[in-house]
C-alpha positions as CSV (number, residue, x, y, z in Angstrom):
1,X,41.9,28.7,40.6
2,X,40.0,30.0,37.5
3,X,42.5,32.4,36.4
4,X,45.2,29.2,36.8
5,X,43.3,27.0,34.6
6,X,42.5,28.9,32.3
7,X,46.3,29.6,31.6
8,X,46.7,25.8,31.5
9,X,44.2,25.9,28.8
10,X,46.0,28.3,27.1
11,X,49.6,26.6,26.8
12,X,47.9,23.3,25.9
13,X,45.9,24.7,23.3
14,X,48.9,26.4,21.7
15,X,50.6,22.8,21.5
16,X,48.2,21.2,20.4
17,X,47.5,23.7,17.5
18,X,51.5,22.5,16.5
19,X,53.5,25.5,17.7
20,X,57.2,24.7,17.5
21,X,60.4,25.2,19.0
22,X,60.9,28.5,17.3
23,X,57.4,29.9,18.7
24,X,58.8,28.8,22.1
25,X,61.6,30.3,21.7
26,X,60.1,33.4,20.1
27,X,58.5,33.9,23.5
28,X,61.1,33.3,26.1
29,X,60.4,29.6,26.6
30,X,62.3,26.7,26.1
31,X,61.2,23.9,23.1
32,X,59.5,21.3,24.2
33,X,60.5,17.7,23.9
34,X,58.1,16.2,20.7
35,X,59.8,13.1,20.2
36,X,57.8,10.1,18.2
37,X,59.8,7.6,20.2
38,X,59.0,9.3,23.5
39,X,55.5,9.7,22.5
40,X,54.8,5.9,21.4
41,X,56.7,4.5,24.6
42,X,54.5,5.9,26.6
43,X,51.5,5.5,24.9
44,X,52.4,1.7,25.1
45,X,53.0,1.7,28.3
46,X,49.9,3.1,29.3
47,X,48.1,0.8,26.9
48,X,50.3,-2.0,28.6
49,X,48.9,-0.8,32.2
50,X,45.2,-0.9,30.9
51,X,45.1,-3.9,29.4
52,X,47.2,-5.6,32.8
53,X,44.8,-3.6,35.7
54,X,41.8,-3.7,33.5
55,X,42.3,-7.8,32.8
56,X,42.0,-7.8,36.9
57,X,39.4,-5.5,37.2
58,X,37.3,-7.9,34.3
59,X,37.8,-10.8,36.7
60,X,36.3,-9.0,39.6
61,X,33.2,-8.1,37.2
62,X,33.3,-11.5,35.8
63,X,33.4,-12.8,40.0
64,X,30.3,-10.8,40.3
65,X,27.8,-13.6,38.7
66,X,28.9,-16.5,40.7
67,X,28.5,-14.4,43.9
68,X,25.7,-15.8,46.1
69,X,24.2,-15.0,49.7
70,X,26.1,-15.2,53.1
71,X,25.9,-13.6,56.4
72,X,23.8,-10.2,56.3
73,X,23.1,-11.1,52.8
74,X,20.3,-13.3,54.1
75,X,18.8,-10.8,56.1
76,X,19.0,-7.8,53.5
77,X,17.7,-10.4,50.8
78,X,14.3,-11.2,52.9
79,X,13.8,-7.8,54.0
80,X,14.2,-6.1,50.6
81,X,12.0,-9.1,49.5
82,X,9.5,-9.1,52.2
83,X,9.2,-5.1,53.3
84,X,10.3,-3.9,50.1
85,X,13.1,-0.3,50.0
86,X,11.0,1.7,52.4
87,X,10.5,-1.4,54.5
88,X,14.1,-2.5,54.6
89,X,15.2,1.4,55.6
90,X,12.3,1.7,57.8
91,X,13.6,-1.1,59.9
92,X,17.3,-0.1,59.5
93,X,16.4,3.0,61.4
94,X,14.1,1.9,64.0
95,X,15.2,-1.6,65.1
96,X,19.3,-2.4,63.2
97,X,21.4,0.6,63.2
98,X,20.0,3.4,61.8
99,X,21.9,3.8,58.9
100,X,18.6,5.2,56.9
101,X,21.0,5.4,53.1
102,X,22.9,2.2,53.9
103,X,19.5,0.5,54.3
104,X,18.2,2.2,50.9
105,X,20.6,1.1,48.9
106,X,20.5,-2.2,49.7
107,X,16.9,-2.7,49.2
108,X,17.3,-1.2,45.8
109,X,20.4,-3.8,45.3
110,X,18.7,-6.9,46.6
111,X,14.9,-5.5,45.1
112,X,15.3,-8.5,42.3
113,X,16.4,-11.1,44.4
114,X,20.3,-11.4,43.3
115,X,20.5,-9.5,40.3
116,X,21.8,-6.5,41.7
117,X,24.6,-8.3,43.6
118,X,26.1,-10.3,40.7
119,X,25.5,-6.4,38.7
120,X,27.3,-4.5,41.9
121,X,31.1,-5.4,41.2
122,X,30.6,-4.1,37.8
123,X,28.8,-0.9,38.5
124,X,31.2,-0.2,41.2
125,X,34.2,-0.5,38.7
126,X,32.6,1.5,35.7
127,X,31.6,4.6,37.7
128,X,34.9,4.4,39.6
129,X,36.8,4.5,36.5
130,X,34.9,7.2,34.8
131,X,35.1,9.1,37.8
132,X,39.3,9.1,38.7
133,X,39.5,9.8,34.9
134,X,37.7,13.0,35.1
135,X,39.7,13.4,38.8
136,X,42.9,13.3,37.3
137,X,41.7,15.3,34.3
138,X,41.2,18.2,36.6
139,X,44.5,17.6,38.2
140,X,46.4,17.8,35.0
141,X,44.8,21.4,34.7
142,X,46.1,22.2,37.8
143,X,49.3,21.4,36.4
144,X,49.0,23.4,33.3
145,X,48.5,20.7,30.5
146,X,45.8,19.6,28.6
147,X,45.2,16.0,28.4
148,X,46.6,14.5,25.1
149,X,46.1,10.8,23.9
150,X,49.3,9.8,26.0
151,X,48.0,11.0,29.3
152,X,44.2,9.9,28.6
153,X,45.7,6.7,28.5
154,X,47.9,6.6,31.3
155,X,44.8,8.8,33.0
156,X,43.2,5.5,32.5
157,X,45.6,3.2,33.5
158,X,46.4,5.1,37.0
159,X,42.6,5.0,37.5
160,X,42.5,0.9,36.9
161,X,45.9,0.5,38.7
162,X,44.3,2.4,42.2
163,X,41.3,0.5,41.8
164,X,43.3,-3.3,41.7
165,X,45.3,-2.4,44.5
166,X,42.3,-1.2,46.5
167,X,40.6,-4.6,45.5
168,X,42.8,-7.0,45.4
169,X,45.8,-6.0,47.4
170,X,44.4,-6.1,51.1
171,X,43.2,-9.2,53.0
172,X,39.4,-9.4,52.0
173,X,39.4,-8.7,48.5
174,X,36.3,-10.7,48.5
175,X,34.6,-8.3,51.3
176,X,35.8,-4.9,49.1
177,X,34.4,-5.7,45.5
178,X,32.5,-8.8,46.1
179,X,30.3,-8.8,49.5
180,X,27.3,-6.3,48.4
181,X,27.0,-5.5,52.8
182,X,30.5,-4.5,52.9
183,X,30.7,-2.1,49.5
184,X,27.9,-0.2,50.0
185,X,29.1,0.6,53.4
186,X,32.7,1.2,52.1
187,X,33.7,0.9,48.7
188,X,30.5,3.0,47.7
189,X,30.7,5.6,49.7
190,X,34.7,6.3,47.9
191,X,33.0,6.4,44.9
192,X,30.8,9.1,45.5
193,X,33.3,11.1,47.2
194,X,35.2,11.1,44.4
195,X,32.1,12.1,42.2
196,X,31.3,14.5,44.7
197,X,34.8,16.2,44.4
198,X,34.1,17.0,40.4
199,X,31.2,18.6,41.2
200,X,32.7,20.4,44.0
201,X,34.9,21.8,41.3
202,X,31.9,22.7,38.5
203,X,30.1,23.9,41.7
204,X,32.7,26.4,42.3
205,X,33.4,27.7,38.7
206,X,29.8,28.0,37.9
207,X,29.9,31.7,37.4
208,X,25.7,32.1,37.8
209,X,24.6,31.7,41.6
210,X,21.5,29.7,40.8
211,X,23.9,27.0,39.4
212,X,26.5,27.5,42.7
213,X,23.5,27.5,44.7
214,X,22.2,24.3,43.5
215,X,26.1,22.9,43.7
216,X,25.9,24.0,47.1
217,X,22.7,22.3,48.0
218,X,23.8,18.9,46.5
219,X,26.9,18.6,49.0
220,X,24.6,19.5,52.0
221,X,22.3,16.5,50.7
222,X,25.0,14.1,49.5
223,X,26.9,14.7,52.5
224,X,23.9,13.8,54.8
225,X,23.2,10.9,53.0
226,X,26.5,9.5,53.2
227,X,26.6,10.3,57.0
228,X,23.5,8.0,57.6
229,X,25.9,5.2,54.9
230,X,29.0,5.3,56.6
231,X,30.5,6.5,59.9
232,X,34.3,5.5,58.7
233,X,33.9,7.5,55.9
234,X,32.0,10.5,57.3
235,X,34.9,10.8,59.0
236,X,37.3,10.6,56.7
237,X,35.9,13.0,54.5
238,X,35.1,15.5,56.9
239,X,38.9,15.6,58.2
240,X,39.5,16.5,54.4
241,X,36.5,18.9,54.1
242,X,37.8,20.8,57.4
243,X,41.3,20.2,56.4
244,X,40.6,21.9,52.4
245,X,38.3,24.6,53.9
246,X,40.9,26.1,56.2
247,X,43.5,26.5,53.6
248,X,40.5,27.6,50.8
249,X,40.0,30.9,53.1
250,X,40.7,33.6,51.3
251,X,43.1,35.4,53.1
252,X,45.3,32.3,52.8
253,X,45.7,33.6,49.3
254,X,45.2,29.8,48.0
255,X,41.6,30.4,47.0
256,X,40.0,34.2,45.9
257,X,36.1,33.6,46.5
258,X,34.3,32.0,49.5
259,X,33.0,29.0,47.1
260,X,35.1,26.8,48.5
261,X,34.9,27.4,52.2
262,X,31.0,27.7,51.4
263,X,31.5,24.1,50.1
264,X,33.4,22.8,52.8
265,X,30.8,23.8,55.3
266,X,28.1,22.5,53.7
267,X,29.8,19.2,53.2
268,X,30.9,19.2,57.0
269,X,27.0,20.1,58.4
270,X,25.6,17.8,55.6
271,X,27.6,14.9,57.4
272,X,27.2,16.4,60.9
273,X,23.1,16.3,60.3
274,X,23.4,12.8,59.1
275,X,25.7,11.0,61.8
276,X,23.5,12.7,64.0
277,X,20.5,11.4,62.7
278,X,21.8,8.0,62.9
279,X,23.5,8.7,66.7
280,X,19.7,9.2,67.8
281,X,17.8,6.7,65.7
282,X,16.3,3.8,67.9
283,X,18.1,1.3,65.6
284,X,21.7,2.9,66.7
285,X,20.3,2.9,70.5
286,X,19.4,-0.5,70.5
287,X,22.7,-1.6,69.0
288,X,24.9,0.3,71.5
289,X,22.5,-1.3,74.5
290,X,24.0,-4.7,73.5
291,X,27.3,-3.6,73.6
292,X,29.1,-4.6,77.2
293,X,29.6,-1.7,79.5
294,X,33.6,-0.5,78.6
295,X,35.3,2.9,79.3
296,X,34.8,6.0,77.4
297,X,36.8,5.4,74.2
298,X,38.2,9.1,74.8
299,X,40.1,7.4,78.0
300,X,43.5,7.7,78.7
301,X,43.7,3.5,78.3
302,X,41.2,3.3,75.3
303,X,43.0,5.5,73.2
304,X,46.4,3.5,74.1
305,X,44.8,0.4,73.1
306,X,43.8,2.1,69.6
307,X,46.9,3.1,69.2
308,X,48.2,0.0,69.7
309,X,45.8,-1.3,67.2
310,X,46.4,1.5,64.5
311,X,50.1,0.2,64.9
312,X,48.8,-3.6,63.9
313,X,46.5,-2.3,61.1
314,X,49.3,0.1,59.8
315,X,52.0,-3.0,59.9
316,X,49.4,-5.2,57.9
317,X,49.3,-2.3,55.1
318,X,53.1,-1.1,55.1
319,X,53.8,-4.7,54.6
320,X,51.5,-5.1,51.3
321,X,54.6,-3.0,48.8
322,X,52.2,-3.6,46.0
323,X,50.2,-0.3,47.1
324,X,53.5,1.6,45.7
325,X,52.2,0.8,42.2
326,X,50.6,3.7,42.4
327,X,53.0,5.7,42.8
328,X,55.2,4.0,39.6
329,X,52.0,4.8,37.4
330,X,51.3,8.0,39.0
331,X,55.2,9.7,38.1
332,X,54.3,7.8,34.1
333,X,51.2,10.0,34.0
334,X,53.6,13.6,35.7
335,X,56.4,12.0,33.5
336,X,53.9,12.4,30.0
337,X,52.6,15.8,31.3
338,X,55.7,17.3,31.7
339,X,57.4,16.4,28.6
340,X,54.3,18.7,26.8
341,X,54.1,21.1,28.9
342,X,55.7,24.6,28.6
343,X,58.3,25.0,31.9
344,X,56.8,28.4,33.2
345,X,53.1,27.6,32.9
346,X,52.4,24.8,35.5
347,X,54.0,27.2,38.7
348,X,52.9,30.2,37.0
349,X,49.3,29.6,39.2
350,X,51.7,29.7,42.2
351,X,52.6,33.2,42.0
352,X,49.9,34.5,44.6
353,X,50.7,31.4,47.2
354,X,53.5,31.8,49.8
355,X,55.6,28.7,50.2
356,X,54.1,27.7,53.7
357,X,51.1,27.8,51.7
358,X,51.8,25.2,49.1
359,X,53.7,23.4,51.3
360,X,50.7,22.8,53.4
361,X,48.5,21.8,50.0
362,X,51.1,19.3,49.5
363,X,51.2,17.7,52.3
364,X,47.4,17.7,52.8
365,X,46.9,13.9,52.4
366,X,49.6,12.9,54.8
367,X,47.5,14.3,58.0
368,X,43.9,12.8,56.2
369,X,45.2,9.3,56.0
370,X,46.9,9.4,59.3
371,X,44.1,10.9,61.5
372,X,41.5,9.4,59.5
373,X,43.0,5.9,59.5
374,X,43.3,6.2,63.4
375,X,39.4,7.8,63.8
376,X,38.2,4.6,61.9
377,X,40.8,2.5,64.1
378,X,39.0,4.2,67.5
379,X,35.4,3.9,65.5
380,X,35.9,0.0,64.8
381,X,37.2,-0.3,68.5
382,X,34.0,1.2,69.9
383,X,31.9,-0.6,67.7
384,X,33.6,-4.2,67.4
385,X,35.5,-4.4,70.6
386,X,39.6,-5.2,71.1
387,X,39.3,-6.9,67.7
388,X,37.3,-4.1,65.3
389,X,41.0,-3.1,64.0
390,X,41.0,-6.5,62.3
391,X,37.6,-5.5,59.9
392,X,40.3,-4.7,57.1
393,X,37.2,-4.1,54.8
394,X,36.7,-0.4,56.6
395,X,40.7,0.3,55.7
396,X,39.1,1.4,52.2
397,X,37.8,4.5,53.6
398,X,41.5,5.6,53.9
399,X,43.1,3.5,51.5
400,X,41.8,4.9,49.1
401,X,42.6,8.5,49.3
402,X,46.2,7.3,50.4
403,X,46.3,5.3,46.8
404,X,44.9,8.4,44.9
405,X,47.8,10.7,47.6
406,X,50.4,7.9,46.2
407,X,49.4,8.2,43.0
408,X,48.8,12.3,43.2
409,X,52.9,12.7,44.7
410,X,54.3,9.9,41.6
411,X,52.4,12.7,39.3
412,X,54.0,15.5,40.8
413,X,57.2,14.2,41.0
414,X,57.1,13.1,37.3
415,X,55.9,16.1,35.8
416,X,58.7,18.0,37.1
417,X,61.2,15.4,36.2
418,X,59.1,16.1,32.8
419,X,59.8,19.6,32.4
420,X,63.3,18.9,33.3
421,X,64.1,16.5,30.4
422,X,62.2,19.4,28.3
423,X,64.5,21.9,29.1
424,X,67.1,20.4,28.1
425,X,68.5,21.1,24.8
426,X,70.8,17.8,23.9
427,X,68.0,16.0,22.4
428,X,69.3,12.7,22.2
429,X,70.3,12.8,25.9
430,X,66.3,13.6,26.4
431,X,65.1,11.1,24.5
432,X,67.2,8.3,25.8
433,X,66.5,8.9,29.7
434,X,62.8,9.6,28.9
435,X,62.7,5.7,27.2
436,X,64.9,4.6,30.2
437,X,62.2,6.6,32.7
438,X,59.1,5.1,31.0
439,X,59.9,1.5,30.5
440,X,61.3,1.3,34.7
441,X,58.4,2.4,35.3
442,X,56.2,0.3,33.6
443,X,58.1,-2.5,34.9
444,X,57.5,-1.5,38.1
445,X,53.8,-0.9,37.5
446,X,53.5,-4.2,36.1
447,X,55.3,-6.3,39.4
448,X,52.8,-4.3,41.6
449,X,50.2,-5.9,39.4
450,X,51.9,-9.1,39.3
451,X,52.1,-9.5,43.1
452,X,48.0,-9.3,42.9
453,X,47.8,-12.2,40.8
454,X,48.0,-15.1,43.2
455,X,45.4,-13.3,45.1
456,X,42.8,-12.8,42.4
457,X,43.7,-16.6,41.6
458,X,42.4,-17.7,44.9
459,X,39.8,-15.5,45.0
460,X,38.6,-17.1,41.6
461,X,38.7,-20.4,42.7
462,X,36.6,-19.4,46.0
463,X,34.2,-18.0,44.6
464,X,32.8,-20.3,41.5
465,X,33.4,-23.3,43.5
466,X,31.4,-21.6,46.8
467,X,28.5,-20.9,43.7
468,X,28.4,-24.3,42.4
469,X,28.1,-26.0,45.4
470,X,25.3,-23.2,46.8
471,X,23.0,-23.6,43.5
472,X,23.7,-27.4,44.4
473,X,22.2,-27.0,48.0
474,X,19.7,-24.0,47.3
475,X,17.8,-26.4,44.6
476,X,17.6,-28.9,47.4
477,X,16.5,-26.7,50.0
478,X,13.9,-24.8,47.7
479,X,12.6,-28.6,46.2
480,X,11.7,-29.7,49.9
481,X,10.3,-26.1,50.8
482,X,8.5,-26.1,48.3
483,X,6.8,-29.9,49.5
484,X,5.9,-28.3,52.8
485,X,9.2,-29.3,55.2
486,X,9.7,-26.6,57.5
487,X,13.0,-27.9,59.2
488,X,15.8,-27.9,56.0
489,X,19.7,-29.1,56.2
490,X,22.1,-27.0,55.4
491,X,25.8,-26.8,55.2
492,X,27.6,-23.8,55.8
493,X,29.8,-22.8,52.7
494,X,32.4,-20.5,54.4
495,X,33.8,-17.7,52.1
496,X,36.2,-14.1,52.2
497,X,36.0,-15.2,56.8
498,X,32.3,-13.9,56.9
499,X,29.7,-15.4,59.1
500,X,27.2,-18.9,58.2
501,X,24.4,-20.3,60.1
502,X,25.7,-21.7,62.9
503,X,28.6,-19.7,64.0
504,X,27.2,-19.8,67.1
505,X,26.1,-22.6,69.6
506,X,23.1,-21.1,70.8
507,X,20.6,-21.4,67.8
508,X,18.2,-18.4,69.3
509,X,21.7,-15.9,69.5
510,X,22.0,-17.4,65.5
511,X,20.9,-14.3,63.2
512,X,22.4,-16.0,60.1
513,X,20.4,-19.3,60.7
514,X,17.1,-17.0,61.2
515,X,17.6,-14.7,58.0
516,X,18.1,-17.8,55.9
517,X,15.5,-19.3,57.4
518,X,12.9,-16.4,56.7
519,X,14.5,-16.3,53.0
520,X,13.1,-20.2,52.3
521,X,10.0,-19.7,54.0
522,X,10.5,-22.2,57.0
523,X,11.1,-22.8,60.9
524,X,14.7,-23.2,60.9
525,X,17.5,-25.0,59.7
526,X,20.1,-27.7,61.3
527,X,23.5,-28.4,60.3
528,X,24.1,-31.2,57.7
């Protein structure tokens, strides 16, 4: 892998240092395609993308100060209040569910009452842009190119692009970027996996072993903690970890070291220690003991009825074609890093890799999204009942490395359409099918984007008009508190189909109605 990128370094170095066509062909190679036209087409089309998926991406951020508190906000508010992190994680893993780094995080998000949830949508989009920027930086080394302006911005664009679809283009955009419960247990966790991915890859070029060693150490520990965050993701990532560590063994002749393996293994027990953890935490026992008595979800009929509900959940995505966006922006990013980059140097890493071999490291998503898409499916089932499928805010533990394997196969397929038009020697033909390339697929970039519009529209309109009318009612309810009433009115304000007080006939089953309750300091609550 070293060797490989370092050759990509190499070619990408020599282009950008201005060596012509005749050095090219001096050595045996091809020109390249350098056309101005080419070059500033692109580069406005990835500007183009930017400004369309980051305009979405603003609204989210924007959405994040008129967010206010419903369903296990309430309880997660008084708790992080009232016991304070350690309390709040303390009672996660003794009396809730036991998910010890779910429960730390949200006393550190709700610590300042709701500061850190109208700050969360924000945070969430910066570091997840930062990080699929440096992602896909490391994948265009793996092709052999090094970045240029043009692919730094369409680097950008695919990174905003993903992240609107993941957002927006589901059916509970509000729970994905929005609900504080629902991101940290699943749009967080995506984030650090892909942060953990880059420093899988600086873990594994380090060449001093304390540094590898301390690489090493940080998967077993992130992976533990994300096993006590999130069960749908644990999984999901540790179907990848097994999947990248049995095609990083050596002998495969994909991988010349151990480092990678050694991460995978540490990644896979980190997550193993940490689900178990939370398996055998009193919080997790309790929670199972309310569950009705049902048959082993390993059953002959529980795993038809997942299947059956993998099926639904797999109809609700296929029929969303807005997720092929990332694909159009994915072959515009291959489609820029072919036309700079020399045709022998991004297979020349392949020399040592038999076909079956890269065969497999292609198709590695495909099996990742379908069996770890079906292991949340069966997880929700055991958890939720007949109707966990329909929890579409845990698809984003597979949605999003499907949008990033979307993305990743567009790339491919564009570079080598890339190097194509860069071998070829009637220039004007080049130029012309390259302008033709770029500008369909910007256009089909931007209709992905378009289709999301109506959806952040309603989402807008939910959202400030649910705040208004909460400040209106939480000033009420806060005024009479504060006078000594200790039975308040309240009217539920319904929002992205999550729970309010009352969603339940039987006030003492009411765990909504009791959290608010203990956040204004008084007996209880009755419907206005």
């Amino acid at each position: 892998m070293s060797t490989a990128s370092s050759e990509g370094e190499g070619e990408g170095e020599g282009e950008d240092k201005g060596e012509g066509a005749g050095a090219g062909r001096a050595s045996g190679r091809r020109p390249l395609v350098r056309r101005p036209l080419v070059r500033r087409l692109l580069l406005g089309a990835g500007a183009t993308l930017v400004a369309a998926a980051g305009a979405l991406i603003a609204v989210g951020c924007f959405l994040g100060l008129y967010v206010r508190p419903t369903s296990d906000d309430w309880c997660a508010a008084w708790k992080s209040r009232d016991l304070g992190v350690l309390g709040i994680t303390s009672d996660f893993y003794t009396t809730q569910n036991g998910r010890i780094t779910n429960a730390f995080l949200s006393g550190i998000v709700y610590g300042d009452g709701l500061a850190g949830v109208k700050v969360l949508p924000t945070v969430i989009a910066v570091t997840f842009t930062v990080g699929l920027v440096l992602l896909g930086r490391e994948f265009l080394r793996l092709l052999g190119t090094r970045p240029g302006v043009v692919t730094v911005m369409a680097l950008t664009a695919c990174s905003l692009a993903v992240q609107a679809l993941v957002y927006y283009a589901g059916t509970r955009s509000y729970q994905v970027l929005l609900w504080a419960p629902a991101t940290i247990s699943h749009t967080i966790p995506s984030v650090i996996g892909v942060w953990a991915i880059l420093l899988a890859v600086w873990t594994v070029r380090r060449p001093r072993a304390p540094a590898r060693a301390a690489g090493f150490a940080a998967a077993f520990v992130i992976a533990f903690a994300l096993g006590t965050l999130s069960e749908p993701f644990a999984l999901v990532s540790g179907l990848l970890a097994v999947c990248v560590g049995l095609l990083a063994l050596p002998r495969a002749g994909l991988a010349r070291t151990w480092r990678t393996f050694t991460w995978c293994v540490l990644w896979c027990a980190g997550l193993l220690c940490g689900l178990i953890v939370l398996y055998t935490s009193p919080g997790a026992r309790w929670r199972r003991a309310q569950q009705p008595d049902r048959e082993s979800m390993l059953s002959a009929g529980e795993l038809s009825d997942t299947f059956q509900d993998w099926l639904r959940m797999w109809d609700a995505v296929t029929g969303q074609w807005a997720y092929l966006g990332a694909v159009a922006v994915g072959v515009l990013l291959g489609l820029g890093a072919g036309l700079r980059t020399p045709a022998l140097a991004a297979w020349r890493r392949h020399r040592s890799v038999s076909r079956p071999m890269l065969a497999a490291v292609l198709l590695l998503p495909v099996p990742v999204v379908v069996l770890g898409s079906f292991a949340v499916v069966l997880g929700l089932r055991s958890g939720y009942g007949p109707t966990g499928w329909t929890y579409a805010r845990t698809w984003t533990n597979y949605l999003v490395p499907m949008e990033l394997a979307l993305c990743g196969y567009g790339a491919l397929l564009g570079e080598r359409a890339g190097r194509s038009l860069a071998g070829r020697r009637n220039a004007p033909a080049v130029v012309s099918a390259a302008v033709t390339a770029a500008g369909a697929l910007a256009l089909a970039a931007l209709a992905a984007l378009a289709a999301l519009v109506p959806n952040v529209q309603q989402l807008t309109t939910a959202t400030v008009t649910r705040a208004v009318a909460w400040d209106a009612q939480n000033a009420r309810m806060r005024s009479a508190a504060a006078q000594g009433a200790t039975d308040l009115g309240y009217r539920p304000l319904y929002i992205g189909s999550l729970a309010e007080p009352f969603f339940t006939s039987d006030y003492e089953r009411d765990w909504v109605a009791g959290c608010l309750s203990k956040w204004y300091g008084i007996d209880r609550i009755h419907r206005l």
